[in-house]
MOPAC internal coordinates of N, CA, C and O (Angstrom, degrees):
PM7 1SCF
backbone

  N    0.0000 0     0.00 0     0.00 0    0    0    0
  C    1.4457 1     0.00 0     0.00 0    1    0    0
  C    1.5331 1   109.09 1     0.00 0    2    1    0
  O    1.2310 1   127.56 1   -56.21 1    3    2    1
  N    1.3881 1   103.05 1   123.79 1    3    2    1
  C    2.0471 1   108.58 1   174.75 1    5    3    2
  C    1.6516 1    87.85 1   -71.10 1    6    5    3
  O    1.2310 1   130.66 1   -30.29 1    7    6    5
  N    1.6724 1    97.04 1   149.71 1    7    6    5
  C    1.6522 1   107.18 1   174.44 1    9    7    6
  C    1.4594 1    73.25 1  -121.30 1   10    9    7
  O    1.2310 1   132.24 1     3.95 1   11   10    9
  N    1.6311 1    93.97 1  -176.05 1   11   10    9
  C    1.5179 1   123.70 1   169.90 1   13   11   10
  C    1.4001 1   108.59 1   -56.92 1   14   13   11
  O    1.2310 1   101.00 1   154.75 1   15   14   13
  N    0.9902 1   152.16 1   -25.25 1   15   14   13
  C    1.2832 1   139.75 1  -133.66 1   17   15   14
  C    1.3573 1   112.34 1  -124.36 1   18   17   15
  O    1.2310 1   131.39 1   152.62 1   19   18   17
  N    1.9030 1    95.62 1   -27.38 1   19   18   17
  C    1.6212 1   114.26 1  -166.82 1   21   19   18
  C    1.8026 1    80.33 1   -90.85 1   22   21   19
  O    1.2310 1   109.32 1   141.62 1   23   22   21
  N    0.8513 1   137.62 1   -38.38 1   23   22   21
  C    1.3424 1   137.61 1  -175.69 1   25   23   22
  C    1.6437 1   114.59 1   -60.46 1   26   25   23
  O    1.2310 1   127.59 1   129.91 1   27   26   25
  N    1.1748 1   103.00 1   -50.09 1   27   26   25
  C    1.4784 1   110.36 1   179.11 1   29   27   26
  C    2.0867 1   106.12 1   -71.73 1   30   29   27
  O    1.2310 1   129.98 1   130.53 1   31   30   29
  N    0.9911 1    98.36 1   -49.47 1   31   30   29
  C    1.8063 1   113.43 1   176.86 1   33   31   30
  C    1.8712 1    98.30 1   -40.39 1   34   33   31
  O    1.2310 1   135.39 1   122.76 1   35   34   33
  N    1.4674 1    87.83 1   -57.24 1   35   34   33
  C    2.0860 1   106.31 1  -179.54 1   37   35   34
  C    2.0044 1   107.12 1   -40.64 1   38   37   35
  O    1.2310 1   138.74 1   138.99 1   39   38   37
  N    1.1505 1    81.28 1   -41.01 1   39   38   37
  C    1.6907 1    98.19 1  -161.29 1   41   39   38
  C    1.5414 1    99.40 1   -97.06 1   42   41   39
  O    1.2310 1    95.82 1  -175.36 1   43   42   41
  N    1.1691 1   160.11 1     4.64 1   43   42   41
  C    1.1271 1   167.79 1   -76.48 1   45   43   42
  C    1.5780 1    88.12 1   151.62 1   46   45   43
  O    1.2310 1   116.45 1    95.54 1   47   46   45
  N    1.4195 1   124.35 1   -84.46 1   47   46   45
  C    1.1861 1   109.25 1   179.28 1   49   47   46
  C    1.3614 1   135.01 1   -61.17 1   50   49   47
  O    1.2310 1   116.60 1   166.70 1   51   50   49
  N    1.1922 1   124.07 1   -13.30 1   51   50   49
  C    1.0747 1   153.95 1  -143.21 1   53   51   50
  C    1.8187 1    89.72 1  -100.00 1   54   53   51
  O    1.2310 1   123.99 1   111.79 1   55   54   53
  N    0.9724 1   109.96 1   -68.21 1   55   54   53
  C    1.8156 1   127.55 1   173.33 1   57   55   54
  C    1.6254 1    82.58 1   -50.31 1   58   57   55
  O    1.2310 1   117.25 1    63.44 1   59   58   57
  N    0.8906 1   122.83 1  -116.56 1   59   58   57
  C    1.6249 1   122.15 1  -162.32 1   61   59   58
  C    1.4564 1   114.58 1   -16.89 1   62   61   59
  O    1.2310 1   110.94 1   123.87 1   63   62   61
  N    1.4260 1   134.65 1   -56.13 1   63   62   61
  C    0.9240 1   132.61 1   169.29 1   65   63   62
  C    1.8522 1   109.86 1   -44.19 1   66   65   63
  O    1.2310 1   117.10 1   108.25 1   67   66   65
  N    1.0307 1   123.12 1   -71.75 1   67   66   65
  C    1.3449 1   126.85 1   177.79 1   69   67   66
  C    2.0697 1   119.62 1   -46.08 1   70   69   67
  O    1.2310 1   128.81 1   144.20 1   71   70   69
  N    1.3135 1   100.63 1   -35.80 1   71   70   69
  C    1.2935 1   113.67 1   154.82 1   73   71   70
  C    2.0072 1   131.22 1   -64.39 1   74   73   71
  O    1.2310 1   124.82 1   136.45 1   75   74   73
  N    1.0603 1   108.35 1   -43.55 1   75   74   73
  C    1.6038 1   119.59 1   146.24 1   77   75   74
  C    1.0863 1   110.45 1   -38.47 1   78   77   75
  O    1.2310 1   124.38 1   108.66 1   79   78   77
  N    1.5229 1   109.19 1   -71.34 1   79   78   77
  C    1.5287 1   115.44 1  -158.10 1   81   79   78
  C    1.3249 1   115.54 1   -60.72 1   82   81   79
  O    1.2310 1   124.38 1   140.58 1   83   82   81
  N    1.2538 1   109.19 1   -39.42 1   83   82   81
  C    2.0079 1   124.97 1   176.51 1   85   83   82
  C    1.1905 1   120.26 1   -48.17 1   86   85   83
  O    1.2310 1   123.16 1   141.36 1   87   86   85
  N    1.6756 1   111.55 1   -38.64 1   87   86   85
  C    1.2620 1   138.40 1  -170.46 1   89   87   86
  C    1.4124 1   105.64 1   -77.06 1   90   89   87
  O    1.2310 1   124.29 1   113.18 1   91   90   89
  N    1.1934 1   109.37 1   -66.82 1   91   90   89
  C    1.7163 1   129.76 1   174.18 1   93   91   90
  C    1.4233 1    99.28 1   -28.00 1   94   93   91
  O    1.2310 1   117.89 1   117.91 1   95   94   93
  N    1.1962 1   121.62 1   -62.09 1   95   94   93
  C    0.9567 1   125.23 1  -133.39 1   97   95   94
  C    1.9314 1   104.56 1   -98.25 1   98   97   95
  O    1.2310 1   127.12 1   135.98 1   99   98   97
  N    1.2238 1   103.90 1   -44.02 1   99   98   97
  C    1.4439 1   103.06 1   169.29 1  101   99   98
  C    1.6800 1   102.36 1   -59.49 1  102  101   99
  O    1.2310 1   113.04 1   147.22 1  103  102  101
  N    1.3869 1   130.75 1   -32.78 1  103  102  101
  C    1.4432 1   124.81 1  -172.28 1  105  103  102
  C    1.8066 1   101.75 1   -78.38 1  106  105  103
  O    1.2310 1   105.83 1   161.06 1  107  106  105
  N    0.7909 1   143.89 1   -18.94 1  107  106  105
  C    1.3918 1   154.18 1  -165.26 1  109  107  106
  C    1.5367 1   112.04 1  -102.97 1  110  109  107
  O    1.2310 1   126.27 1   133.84 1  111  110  109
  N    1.5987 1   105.55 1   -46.16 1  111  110  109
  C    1.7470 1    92.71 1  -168.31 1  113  111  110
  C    2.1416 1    88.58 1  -120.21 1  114  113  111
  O    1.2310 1   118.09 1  -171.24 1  115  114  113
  N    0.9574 1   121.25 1     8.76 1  115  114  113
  C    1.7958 1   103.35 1  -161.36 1  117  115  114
  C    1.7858 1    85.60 1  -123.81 1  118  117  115
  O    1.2310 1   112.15 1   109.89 1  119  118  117
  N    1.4247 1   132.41 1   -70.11 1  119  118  117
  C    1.3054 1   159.72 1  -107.72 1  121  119  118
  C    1.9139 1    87.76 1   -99.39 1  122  121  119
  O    1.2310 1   123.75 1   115.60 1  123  122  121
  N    1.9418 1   110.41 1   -64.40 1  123  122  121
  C    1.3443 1   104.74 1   169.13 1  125  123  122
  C    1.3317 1   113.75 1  -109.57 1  126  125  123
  O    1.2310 1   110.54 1  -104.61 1  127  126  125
  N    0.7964 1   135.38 1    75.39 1  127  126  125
  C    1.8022 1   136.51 1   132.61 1  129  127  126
  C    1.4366 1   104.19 1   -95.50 1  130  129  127
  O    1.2310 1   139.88 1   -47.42 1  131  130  129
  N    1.4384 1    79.05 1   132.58 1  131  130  129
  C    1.7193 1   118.96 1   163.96 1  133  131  130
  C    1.2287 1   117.09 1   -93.72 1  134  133  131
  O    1.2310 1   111.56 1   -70.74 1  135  134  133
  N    1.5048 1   133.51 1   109.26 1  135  134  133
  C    1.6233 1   118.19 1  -162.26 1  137  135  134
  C    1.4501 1    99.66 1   -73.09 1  138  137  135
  O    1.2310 1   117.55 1   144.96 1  139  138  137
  N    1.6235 1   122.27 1   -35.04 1  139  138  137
  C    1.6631 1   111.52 1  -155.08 1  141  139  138
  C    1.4704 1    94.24 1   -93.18 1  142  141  139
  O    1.2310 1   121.80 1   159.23 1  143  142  141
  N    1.4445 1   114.15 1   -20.77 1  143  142  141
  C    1.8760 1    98.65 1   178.17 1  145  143  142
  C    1.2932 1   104.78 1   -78.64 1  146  145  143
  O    1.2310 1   112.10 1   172.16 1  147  146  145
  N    1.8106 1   132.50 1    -7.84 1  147  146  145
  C    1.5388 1   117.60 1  -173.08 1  149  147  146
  C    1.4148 1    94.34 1   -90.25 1  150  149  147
  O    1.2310 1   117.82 1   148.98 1  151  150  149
  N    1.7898 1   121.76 1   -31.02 1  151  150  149
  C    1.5064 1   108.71 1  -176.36 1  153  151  150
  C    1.4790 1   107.29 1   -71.19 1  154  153  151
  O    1.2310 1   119.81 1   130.38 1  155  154  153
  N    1.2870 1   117.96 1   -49.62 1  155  154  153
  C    1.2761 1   113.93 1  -172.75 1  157  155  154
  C    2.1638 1   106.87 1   -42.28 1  158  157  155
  O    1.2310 1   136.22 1   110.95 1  159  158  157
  N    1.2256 1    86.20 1   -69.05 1  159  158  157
  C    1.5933 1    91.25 1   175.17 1  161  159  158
  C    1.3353 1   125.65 1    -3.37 1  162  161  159
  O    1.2310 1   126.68 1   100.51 1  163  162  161
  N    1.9707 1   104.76 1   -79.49 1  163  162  161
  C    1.1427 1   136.16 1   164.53 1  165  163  162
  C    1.1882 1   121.66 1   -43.07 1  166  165  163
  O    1.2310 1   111.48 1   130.14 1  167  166  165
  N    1.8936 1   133.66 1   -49.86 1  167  166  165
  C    0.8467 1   152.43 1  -169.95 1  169  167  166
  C    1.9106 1    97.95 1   -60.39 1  170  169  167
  O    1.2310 1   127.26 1   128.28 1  171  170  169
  N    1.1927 1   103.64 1   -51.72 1  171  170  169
  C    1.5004 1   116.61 1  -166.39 1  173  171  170
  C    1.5431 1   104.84 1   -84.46 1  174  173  171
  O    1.2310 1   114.04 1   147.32 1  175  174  173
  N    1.4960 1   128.89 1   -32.68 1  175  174  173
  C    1.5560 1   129.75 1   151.22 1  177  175  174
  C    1.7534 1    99.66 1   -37.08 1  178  177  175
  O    1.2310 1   136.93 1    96.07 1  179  178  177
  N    0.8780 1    84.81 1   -83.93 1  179  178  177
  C    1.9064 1   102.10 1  -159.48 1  181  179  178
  C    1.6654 1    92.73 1   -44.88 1  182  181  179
  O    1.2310 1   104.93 1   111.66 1  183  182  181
  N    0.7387 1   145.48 1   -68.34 1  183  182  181
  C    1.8771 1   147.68 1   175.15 1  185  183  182
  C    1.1444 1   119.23 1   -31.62 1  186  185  183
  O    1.2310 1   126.47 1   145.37 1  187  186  185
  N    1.8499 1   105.17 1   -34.63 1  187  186  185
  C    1.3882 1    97.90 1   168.98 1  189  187  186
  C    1.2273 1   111.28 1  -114.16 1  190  189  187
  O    1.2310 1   109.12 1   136.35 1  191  190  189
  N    1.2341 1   137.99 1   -43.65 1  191  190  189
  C    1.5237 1   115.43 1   163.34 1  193  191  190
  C    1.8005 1   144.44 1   -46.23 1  194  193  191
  O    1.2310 1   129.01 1   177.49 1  195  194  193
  N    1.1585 1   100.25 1    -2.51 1  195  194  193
  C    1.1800 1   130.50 1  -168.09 1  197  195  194
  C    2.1438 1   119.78 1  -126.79 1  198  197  195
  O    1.2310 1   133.18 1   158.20 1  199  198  197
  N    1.5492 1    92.13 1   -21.80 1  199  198  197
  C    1.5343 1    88.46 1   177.52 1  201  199  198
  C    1.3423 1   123.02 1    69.55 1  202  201  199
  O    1.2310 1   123.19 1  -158.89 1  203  202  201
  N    1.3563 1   111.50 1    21.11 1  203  202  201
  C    1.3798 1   123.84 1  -167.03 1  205  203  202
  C    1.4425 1    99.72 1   -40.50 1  206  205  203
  O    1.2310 1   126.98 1   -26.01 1  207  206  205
  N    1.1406 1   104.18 1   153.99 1  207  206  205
  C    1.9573 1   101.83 1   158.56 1  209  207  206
  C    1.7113 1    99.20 1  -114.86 1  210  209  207
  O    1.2310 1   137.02 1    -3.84 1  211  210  209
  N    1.5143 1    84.65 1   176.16 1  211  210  209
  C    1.3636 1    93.18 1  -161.44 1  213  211  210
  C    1.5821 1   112.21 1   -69.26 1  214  213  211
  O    1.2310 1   103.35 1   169.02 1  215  214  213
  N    0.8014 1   148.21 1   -10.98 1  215  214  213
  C    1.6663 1   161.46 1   141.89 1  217  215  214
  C    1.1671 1   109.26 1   -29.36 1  218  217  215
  O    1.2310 1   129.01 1   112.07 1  219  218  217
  N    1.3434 1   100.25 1   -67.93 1  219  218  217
  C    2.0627 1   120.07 1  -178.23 1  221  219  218
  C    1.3977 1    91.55 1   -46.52 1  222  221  219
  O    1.2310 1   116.76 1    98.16 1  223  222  221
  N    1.4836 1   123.77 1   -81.84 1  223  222  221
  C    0.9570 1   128.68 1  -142.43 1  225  223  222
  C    1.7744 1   105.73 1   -67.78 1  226  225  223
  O    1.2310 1   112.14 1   175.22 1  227  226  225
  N    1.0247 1   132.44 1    -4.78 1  227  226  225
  C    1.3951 1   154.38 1   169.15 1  229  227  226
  C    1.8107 1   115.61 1   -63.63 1  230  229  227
  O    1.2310 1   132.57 1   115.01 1  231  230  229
  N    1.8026 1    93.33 1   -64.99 1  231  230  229
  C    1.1599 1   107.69 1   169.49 1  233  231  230
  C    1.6253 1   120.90 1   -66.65 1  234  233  231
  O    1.2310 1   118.60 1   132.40 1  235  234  233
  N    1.5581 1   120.28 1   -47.60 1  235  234  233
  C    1.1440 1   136.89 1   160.84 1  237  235  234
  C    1.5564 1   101.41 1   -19.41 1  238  237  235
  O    1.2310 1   121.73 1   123.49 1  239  238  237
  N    1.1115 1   114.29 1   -56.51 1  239  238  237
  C    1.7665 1   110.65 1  -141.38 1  241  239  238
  C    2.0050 1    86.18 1  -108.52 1  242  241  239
  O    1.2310 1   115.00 1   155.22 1  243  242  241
  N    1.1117 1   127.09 1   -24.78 1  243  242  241
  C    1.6384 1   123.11 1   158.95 1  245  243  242
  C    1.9108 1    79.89 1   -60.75 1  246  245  243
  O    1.2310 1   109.08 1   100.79 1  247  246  245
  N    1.1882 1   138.06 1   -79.21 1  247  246  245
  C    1.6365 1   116.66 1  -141.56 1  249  247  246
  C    1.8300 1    90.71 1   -46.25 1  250  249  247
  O    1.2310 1   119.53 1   122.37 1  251  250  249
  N    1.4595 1   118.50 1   -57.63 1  251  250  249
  C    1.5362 1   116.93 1  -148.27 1  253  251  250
  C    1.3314 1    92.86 1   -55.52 1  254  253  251
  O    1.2310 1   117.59 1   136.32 1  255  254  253
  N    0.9786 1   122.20 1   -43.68 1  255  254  253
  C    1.7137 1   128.05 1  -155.87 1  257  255  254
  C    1.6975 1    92.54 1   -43.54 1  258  257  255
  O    1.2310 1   124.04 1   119.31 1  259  258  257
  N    1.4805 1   109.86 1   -60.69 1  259  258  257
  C    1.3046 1   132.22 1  -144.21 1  261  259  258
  C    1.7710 1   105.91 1   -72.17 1  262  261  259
  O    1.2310 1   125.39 1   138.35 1  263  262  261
  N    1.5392 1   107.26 1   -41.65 1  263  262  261
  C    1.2952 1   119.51 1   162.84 1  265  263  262
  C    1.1430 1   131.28 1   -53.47 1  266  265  263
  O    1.2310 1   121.47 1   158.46 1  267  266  265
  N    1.3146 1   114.79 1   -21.54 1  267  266  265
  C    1.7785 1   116.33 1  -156.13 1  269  267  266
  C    1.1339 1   113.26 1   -89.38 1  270  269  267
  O    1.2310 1   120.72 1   160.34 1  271  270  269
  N    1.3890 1   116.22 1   -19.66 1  271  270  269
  C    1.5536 1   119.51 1   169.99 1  273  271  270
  C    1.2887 1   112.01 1   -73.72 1  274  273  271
  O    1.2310 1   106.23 1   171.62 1  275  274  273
  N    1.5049 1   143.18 1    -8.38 1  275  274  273
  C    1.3339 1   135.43 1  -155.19 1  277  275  274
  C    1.7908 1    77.72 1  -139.36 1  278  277  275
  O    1.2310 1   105.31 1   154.72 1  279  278  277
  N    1.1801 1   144.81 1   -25.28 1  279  278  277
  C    1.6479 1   125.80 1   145.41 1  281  279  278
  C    1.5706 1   101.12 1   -38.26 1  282  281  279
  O    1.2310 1   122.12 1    89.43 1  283  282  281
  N    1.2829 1   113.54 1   -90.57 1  283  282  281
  C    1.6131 1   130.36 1  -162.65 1  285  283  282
  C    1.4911 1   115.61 1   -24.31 1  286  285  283
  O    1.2310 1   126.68 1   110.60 1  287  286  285
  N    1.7625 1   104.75 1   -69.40 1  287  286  285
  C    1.7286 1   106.71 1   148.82 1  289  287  286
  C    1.2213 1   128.10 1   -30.66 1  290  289  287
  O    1.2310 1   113.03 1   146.56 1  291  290  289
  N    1.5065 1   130.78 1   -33.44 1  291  290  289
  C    1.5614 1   128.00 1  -174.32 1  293  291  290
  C    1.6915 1    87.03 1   -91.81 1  294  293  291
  O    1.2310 1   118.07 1   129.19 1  295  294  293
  N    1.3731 1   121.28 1   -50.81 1  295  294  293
  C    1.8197 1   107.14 1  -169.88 1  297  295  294
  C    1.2559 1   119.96 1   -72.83 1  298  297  295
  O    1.2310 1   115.38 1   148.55 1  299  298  297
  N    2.0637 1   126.37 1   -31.45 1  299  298  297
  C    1.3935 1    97.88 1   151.15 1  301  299  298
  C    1.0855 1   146.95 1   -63.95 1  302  301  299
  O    1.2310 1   121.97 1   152.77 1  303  302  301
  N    1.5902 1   113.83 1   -27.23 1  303  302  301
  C    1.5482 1   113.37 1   150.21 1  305  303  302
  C    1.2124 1   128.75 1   -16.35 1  306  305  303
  O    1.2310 1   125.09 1   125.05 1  307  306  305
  N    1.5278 1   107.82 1   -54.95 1  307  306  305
  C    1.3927 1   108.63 1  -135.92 1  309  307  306
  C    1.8103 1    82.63 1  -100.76 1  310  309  307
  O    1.2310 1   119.22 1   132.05 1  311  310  309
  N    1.0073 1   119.08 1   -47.95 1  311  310  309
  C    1.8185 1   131.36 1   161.13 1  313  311  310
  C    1.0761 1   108.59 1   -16.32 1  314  313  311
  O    1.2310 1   119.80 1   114.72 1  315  314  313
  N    1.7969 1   117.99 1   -65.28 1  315  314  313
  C    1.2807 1   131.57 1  -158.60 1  317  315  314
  C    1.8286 1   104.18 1   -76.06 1  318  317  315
  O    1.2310 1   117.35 1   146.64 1  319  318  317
  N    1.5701 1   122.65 1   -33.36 1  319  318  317
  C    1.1643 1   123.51 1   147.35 1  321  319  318
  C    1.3554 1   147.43 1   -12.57 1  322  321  319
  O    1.2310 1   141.76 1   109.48 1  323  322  321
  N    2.0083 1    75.37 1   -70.52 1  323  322  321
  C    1.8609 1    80.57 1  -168.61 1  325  323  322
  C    1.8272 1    91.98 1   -86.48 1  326  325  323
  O    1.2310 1   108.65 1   152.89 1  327  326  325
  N    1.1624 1   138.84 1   -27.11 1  327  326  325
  C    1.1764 1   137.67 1  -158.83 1  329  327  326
  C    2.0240 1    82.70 1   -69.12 1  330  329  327
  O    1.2310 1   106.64 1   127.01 1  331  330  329
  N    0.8949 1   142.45 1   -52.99 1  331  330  329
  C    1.5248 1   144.29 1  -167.69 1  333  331  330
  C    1.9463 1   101.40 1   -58.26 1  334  333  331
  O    1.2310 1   125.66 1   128.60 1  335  334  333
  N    1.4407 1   106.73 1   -51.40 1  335  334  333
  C    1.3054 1   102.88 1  -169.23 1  337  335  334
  C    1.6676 1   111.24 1   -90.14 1  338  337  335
  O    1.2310 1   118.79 1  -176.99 1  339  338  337
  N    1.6790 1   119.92 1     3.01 1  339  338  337
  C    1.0904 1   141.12 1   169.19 1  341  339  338
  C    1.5814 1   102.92 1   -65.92 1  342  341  339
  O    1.2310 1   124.87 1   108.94 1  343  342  341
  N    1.9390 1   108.25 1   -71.06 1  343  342  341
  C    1.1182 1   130.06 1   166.06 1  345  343  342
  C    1.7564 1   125.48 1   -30.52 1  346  345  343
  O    1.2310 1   133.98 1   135.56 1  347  346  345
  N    1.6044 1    90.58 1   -44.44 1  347  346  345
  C    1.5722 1    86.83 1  -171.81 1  349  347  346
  C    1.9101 1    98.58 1   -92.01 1  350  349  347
  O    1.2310 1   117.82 1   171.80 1  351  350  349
  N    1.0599 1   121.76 1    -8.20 1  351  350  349
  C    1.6288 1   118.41 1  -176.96 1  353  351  350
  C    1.4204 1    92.78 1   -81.51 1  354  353  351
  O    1.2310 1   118.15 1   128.85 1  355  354  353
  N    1.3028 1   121.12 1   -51.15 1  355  354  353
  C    1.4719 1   120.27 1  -177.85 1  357  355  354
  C    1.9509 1   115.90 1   -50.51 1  358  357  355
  O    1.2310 1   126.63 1   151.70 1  359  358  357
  N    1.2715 1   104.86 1   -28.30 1  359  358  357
  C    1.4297 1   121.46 1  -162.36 1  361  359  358
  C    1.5880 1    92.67 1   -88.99 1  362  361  359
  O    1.2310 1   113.52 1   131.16 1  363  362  361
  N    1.4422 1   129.86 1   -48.84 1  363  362  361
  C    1.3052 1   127.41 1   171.68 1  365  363  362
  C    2.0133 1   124.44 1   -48.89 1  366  365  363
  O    1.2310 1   143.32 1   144.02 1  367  366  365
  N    1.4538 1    72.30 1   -35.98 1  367  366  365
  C    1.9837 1    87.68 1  -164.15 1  369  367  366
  C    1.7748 1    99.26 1   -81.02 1  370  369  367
  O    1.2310 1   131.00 1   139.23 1  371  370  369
  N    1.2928 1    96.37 1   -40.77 1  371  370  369
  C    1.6815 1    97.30 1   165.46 1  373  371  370
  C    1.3785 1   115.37 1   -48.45 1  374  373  371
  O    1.2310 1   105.96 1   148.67 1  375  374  373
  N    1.1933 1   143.66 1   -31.33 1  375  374  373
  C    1.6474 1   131.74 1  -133.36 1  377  375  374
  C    1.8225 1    79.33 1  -120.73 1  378  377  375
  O    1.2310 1   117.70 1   133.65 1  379  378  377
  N    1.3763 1   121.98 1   -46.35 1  379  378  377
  C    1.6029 1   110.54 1  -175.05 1  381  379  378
  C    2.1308 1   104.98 1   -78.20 1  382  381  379
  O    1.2310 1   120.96 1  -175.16 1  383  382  381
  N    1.0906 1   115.77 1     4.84 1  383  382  381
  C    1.7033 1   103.26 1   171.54 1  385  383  382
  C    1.3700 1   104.06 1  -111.17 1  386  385  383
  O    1.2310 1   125.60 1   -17.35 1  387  386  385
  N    1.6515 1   106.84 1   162.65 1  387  386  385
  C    1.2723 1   123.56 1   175.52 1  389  387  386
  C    1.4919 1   118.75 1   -73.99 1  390  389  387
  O    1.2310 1   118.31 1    -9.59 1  391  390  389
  N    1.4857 1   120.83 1   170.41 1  391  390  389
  C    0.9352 1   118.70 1  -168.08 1  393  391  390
  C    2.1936 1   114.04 1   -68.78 1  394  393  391
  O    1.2310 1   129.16 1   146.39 1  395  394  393
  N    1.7979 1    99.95 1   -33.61 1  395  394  393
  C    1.0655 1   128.83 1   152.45 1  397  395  394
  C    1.9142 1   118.36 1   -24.65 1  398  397  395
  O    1.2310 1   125.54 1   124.74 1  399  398  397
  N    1.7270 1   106.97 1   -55.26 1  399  398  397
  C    1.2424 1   120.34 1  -163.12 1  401  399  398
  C    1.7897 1   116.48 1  -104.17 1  402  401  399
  O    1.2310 1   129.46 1  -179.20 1  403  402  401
  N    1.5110 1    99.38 1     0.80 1  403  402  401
  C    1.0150 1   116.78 1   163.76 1  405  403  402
  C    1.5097 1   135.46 1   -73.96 1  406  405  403
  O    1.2310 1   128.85 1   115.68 1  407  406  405
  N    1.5819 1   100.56 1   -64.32 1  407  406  405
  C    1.2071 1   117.03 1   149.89 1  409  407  406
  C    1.5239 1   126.78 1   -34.96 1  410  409  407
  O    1.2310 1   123.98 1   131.20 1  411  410  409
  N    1.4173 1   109.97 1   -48.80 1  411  410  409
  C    1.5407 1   118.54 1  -157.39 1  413  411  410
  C    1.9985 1    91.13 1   -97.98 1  414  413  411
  O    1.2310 1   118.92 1   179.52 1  415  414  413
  N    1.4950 1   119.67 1    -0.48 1  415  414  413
  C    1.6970 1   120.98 1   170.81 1  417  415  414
  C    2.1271 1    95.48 1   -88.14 1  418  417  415
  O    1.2310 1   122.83 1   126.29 1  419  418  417
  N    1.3924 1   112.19 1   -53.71 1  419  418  417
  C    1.3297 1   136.86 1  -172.64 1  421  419  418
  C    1.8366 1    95.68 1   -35.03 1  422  421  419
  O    1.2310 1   125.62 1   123.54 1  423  422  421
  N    1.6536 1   106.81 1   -56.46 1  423  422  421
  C    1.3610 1   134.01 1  -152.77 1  425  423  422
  C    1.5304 1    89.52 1   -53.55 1  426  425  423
  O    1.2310 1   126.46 1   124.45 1  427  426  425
  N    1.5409 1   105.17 1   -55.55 1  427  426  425
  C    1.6020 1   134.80 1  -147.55 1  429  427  426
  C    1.5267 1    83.21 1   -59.19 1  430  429  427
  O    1.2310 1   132.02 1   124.71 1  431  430  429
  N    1.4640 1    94.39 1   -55.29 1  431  430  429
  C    1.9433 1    89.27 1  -152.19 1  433  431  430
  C    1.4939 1   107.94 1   -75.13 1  434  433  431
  O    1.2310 1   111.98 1  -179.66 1  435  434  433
  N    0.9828 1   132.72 1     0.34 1  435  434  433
  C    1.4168 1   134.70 1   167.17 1  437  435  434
  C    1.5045 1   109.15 1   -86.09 1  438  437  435
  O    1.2310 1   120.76 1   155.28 1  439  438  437
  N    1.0326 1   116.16 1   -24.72 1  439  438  437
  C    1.4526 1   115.21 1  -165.66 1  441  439  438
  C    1.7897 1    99.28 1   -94.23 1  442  441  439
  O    1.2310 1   128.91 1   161.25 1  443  442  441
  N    1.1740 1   100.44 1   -18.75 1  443  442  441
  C    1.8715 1   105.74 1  -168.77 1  445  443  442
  C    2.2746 1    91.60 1   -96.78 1  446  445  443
  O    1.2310 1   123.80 1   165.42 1  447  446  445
  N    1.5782 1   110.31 1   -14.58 1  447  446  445
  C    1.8486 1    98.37 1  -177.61 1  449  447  446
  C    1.5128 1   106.52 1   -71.18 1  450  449  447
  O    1.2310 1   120.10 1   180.00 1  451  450  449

């Protein structure tokens, strides 16, 4: 049988977990990308796995060029998102801890940037 408590605990972790993840994740895919070291990267994948000739690889990098503005638009979107529902999980999890568990969450996340 769920009681009250195991329910709230469920949901409790649940917020933190989803708060991690928000975090994680804007630090991993939004925070470090390098646009010209990911084209270059790619540019030099595809050239050599592929044997590009020098044409390809010409045209190749006119397509990326042309794309990257309508990537960027889809990743601040999606950035500006999770950073809001990051914000508001953080804002929930704040209001159910003590002043005690605040401090000692604050501590955590400085110690984990």
């Amino acid at each position: 049988m769920i009681t009250k408590k195991t329910l709230w605990l469920s949901i409790i972790i649940s917020m933190l977990v989803g708060g991690i993840a928000c975090v994680t994740v804007d630090r991993i895919y939004f925070q470090h990308t390098d646009t010209h070291f990911v084209k270059s990267k790619f540019m030099n994948y595809m050239t050599r796995e592929l044997n590009l000739t020098e044409l390809q690889q010409q045209q190749l990098d006119s397509i990326v060029t042309f794309m990257h503005p309508k990537f960027q638009s889809i990743r601040d979107k999606y950035s500006t998102d999770m950073k809001r529902q990051g914000d508001s999980t953080r804002t929930m999890i704040d209001r159910i801890l003590t002043n005690e568990q605040r401090s000692k969450l604050q501590a955590l996340n400085k110690q984990n940037q």
